[in-house]
N, C-alpha and C positions, 0 to 999 in steps of 0.2 A: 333056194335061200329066200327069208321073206323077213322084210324090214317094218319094225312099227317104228312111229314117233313119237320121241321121249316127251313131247308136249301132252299126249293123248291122256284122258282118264285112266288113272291105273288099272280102273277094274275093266276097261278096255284091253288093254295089253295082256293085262293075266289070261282075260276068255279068248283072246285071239293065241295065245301062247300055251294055255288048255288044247287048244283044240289043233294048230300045229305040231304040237310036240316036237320038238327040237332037240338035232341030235348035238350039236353047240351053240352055244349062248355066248354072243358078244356084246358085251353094255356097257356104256359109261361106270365110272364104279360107282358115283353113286345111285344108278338105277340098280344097277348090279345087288345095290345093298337092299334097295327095297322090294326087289323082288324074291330076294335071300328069307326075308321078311314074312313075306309074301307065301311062302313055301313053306315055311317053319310055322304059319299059322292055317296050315291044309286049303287054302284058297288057292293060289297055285299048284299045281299037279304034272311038274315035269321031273324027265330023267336025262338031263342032258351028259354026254360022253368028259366034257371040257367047257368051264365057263372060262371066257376071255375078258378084262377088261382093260379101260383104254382113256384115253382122252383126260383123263382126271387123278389125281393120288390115291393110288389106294391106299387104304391106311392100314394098319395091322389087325385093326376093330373091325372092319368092313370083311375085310378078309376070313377070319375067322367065323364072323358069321354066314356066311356063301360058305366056308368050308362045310359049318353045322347043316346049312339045307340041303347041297347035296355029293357029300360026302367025300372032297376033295379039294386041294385047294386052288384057288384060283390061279389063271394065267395073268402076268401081267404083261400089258402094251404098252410101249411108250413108242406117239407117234403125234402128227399134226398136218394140219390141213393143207400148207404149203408143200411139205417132206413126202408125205405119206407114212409110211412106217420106219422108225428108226432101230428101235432096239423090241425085242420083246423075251420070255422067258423061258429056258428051253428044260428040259422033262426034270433039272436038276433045281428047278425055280430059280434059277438066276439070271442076271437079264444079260443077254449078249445084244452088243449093236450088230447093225446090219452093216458091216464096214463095205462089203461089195456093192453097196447100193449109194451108203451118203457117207461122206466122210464127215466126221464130230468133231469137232475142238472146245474142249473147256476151256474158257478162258477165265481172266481176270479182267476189274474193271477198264485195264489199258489194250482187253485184248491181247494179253502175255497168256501163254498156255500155263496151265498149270499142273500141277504133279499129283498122282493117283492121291485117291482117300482127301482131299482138300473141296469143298466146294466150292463150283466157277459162279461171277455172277452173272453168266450169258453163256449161248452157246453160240457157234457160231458152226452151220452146215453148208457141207458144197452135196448136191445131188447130183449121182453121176447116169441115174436112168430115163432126165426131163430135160427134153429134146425142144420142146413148143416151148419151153420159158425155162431158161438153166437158173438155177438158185448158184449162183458163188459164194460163198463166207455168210450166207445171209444169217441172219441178227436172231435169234429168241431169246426173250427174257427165261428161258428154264433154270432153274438150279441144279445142276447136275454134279456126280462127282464118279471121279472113273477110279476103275480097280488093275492093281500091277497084279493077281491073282490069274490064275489058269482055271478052266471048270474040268470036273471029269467029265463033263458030258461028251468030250470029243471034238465037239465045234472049236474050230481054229479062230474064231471072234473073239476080241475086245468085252470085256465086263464093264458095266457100271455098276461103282459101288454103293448109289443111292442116286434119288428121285424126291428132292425133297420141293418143286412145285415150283412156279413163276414167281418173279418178282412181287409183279402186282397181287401176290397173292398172301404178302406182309404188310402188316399194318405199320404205318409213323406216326408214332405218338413223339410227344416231347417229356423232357423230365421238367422237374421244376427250376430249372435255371435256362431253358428256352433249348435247351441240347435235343437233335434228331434221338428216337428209341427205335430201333425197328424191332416188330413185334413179327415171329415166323411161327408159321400155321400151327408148330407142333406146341406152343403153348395152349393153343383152345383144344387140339385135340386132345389131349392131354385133360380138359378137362370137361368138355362135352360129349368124346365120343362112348364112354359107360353108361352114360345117360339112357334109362328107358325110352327113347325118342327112335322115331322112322330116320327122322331126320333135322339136318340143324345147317344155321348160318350166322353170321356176325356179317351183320351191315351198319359201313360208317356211315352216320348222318352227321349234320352239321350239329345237332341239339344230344349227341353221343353214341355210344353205341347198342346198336339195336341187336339181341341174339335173338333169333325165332328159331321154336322147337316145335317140328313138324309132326302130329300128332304124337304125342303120349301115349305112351301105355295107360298111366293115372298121373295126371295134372298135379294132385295133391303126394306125390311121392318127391316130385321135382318141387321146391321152396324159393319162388324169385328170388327174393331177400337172397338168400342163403346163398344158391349160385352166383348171382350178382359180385356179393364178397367173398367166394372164392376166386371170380375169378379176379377181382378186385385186386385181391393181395397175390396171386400170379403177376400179373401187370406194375403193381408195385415193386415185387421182387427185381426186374428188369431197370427197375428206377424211373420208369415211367408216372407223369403224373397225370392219373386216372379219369377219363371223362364219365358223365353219367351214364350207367351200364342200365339199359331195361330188357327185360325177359319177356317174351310176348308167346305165346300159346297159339299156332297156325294151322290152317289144314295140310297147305305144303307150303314148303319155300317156293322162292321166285326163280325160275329156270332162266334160261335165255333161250332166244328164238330157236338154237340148235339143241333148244333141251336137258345143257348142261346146269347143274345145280352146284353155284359156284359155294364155296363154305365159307370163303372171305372175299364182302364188298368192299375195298378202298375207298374213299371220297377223294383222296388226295396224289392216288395211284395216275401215270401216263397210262391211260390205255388205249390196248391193243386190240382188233378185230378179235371176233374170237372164232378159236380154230378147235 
């Protein structure tokens, strides 16, 4: 096994990944995407058995394209740095938790379980294989939601029936009478991830919101103005009243120290280490 760091120059990882040849691929997804990317524009040259990804949402757009590079679709992981692995996807693509490992509870705001197909807004996990430091009920903000479904795959596991991402990873806006809006991820996907871009993020600043779009295909296909009041009038639609939206044209987005390439910064989010 040999690990690079999501921090490094991509065109480092690719000629290190050239020349490994790797017979699976585990990456965040959004590395995952750009190396998908990467492949599909012959600069990468691998035949991996299985891509894995992990630590971040994948999203249907991401996915599809890792399908196009190399010919299959992706595995997905859902895990964290406290847990290790909780759930991941088995040959039927559907994600089964690890119930022999961590016990899951969706909960609701009071910490009341809640009932398949409903989204929790926390998890709360007991790990039953950490000896040197036992997690009990401990807290993540994930949005999870479980499924009362059976898989043919065989596996006697628990389903989850989506992975819709962290708390901190919805925007609050307010409407025009001072009312909370929360804004959840899949409205920008929804309309940045068709986008000819490697890659993208929505950072709240105090002065509005920043979208950086991590190189372009052509600059002049993507129209600030234009996406601006697309997504203008998404945010509207919500009842949200709209802060000023600017487009800015990147080399890459802003990772964090472990590399991850978050797609929404909060300003007004409690956060959390990140794992």
């Amino acid at each position: 096994m040999r690990r690079f760091d999501a921090t490094q120059p991509l065109s480092e990882i690719v000629a290190g990944l050239n020349d490994w040849q790797p017979e699976n691929l585990v990456a965040y997804a959004s590395m995952a995407r750009l190396l998908a990317d990467e492949q599909l524009a012959g600069r990468l040259r691998i035949s991996p058995r299985a891509v894995m990804c992990s630590s971040e949402v994948l999203t249907p757009e991401a996915a599809t394209r890792i399908e196009r590079a190399w010919g299959a679709a992706p595995f997905n992981v859902y895990a964290a740095t406290e847990t290790a692995g909780v759930a991941s996807e088995c040959r039927n693509h559907r994600m089964h938790l690890y119930e022999d490992l961590v016990i899951t509870e969706v909960v609701d705001e009071r910490n009341q379980p809640l009932p398949p197909d409903t989204v929790g807004a926390r998890v709360l996990v007991t790990v039953l294989f950490s000896r040197t430091q036992p997690l009990i009920r401990y807290e993540m903000s994930d949005r999870l939601s479980l499924s009362a479904e059976r898989c043919g795959c065989g596996l006697p596991f628990a389903l989850l029936a989506g992975i819709t991402g962290r708390a901190e990873d919805s925007l609050t806006l307010h409407s025009p009478s001072g009312d909370e809006v929360v804004v959840h991820p899949v409205v920008f996907h929804r309309v940045l991830e068709p986008l000819p871009v490697r890659e993208w993020q929505v950072d709240e600043r105090a002065d509005g919101l920043h979208v950086l779009l991590g190189k372009p295909v052509s600059p002049q296909a993507i129209p600030p103005t234009q996406l601006a009041e697309t997504l203008t009038r998404a945010l509207r639609h919500l009842g949200a009243a709209v802060p000023p939206i600017v487009v800015e044209f990147v080399d890459a987005v802003p990772r964090t120290q472990l590399g991850k390439a978050p797609q929404i910064k909060a300003m007004r989010r409690n956060r959390r280490r990140d794992s």
